[in-house]
Each structure stands twice: as structure tokens, then as C-alpha cells.
N, C-alpha and C positions, 0 to 999 in steps of 0.2 A: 189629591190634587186640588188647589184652589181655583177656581173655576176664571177668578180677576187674572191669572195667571194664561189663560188660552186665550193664543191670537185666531181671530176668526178664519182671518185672513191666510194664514200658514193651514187651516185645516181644512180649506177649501182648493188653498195650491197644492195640497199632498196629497188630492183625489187624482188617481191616473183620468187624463181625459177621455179617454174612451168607457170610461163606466160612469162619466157625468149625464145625468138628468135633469129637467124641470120639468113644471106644469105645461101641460098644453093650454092656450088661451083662444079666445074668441076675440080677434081684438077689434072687428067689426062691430060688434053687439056689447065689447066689455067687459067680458066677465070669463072664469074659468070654463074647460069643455068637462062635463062631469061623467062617471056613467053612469049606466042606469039603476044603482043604488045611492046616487048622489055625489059620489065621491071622485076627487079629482083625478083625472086622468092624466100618466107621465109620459113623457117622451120614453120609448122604449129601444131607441138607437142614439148611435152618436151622429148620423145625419140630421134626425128628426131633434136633437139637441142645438145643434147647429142653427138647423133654421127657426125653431123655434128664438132662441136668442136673438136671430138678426130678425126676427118678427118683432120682436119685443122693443129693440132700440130704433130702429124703423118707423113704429106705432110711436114712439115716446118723444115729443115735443123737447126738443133740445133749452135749458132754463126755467123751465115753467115748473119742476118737481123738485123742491129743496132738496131732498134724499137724495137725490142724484147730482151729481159732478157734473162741469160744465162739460166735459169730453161723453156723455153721454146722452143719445137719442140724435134729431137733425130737426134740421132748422123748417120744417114740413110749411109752416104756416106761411113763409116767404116764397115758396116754390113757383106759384103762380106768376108774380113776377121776375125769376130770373131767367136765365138762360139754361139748356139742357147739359152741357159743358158744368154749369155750375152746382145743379143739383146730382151728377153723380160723382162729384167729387165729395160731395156733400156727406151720401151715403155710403162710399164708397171709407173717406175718413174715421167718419161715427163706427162700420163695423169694424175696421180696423185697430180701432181704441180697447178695444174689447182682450182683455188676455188671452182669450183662448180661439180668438179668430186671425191666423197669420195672414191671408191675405185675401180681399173682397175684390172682385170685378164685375161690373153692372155691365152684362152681353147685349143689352136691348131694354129700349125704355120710350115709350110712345105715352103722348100725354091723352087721356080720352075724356070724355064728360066732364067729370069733377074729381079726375082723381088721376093718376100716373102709372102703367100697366109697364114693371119691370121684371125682367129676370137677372139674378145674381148668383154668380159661381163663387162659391164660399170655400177658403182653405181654412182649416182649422188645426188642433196640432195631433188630431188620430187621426185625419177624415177630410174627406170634401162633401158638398152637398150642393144643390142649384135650389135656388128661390125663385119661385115665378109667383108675382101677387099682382094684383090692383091695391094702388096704396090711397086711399082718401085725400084731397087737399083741402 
């Protein structure tokens, strides 16, 4: 098989969702969560997949990372100035952009010190999962 010939794209949609994984991240401090031989530590459910994922686009400044599409991450840095109305539709958009997130609802979201204390009920297409974070502005 010649390898210019595999779509990436088709071999990440022929993964059943339910045995999808990533890294766990740190995305307060920036960096991966490792264990104690160093090595990166994976989500070991399809909820902890989930939220991980909506960590990830969440943490990720909507334009700021060429790699990514403009349908990817939120627009975090304007938050302070909009209305509460506008930044869960905000986040609420961004997860839903996501292939394998069918539907995001932000149940509560209180703005506190320097940052935004949300919880998120996340559908996905094996799975639901709730998000509760403080998210930095």
C-alpha cells in the first residue's frame, strides 16, 4: 500500500467512537499530564475523551493557531467584554463544530476573579459527559 494513498481523515472516521482516545493535558500550566515514568497519560473512557476534547477547544483561542480552522476553539480573549448570552453560544458553537460532539449545553456559568466557572453537558455520538471547569479570560 502506498502510504500518499491513505486519507488520514477516513482513518480516524473508521475509529468506532467509543474506543476513541487522547492525551490528558494540563491546560492551566500547558503542558501534557505525564506518569510517574514520564510518559503521557490517555483518556481511558469515552467520557474522559469527551471532555477532554471540549478542554482542548475551550483552552484554544479561536484564529490565533494556523493549524487550526476557523471553526475551531472560541473567541476567549473578547469574553470580558461581551454579554453572558453571547459567550455560551460562543462555546456552546465551538463544541459543536467538533465531529464527534453532537450536542453541547452550558447548565451554568458565573463569571468569578479572572476567569469564567462553567459546567457543560456534553452529547457525543457513544456518550455523554458533564464539564465543570474555571476557564481563564
Amino acid at each position: 500500500m502506498d502510504l500518499e494513498e491513505v486519507d488520514v481523515t477516513d482513518l480516524v472516521d473508521n475509529i468506532p467512537s467509543a474506543s476513541k482516545w487522547t492525551y490528558k493535558m494540563d491546560y492551566r500550566n500547558r503542558r501534557a499530564v505525564l506518569d510517574e515514568a514520564g510518559r503521557p497519560i490517555r483518556t481511558t473512557s469515552y467520557e474522559e475523551f469527551l471532555v477532554e476534547t471540549a478542554m482542548k477547544i475551550i483552552w484554544t483561542e479561536r484564529f490565533q493557531y494556523v493549524v487550526y480552522g476557523a471553526d475551531i476553539g472560541v473567541e476567549k480573549s473578547e469574553w470580558p467584554g461581551w454579554e453572558d448570552t453571547e459567550i455560551i453560544r460562543d462555546i456552546e458553537e465551538a463544541l459543536t463544530a467538533h465531529p464527534e460532539i453532537e450536542q453541547a449545553e452550558v447548565i451554568s456559568m458565573t463569571r468569578v476573579d479572572r476567569g469564567t466557572d462553567i459546567t457543560i453537558q456534553i452529547t457525543g455520538l457513544a456518550g455523554a459527559a458533564e464539564l465543570n471547569e474555571v476557564i481563564d479570560t
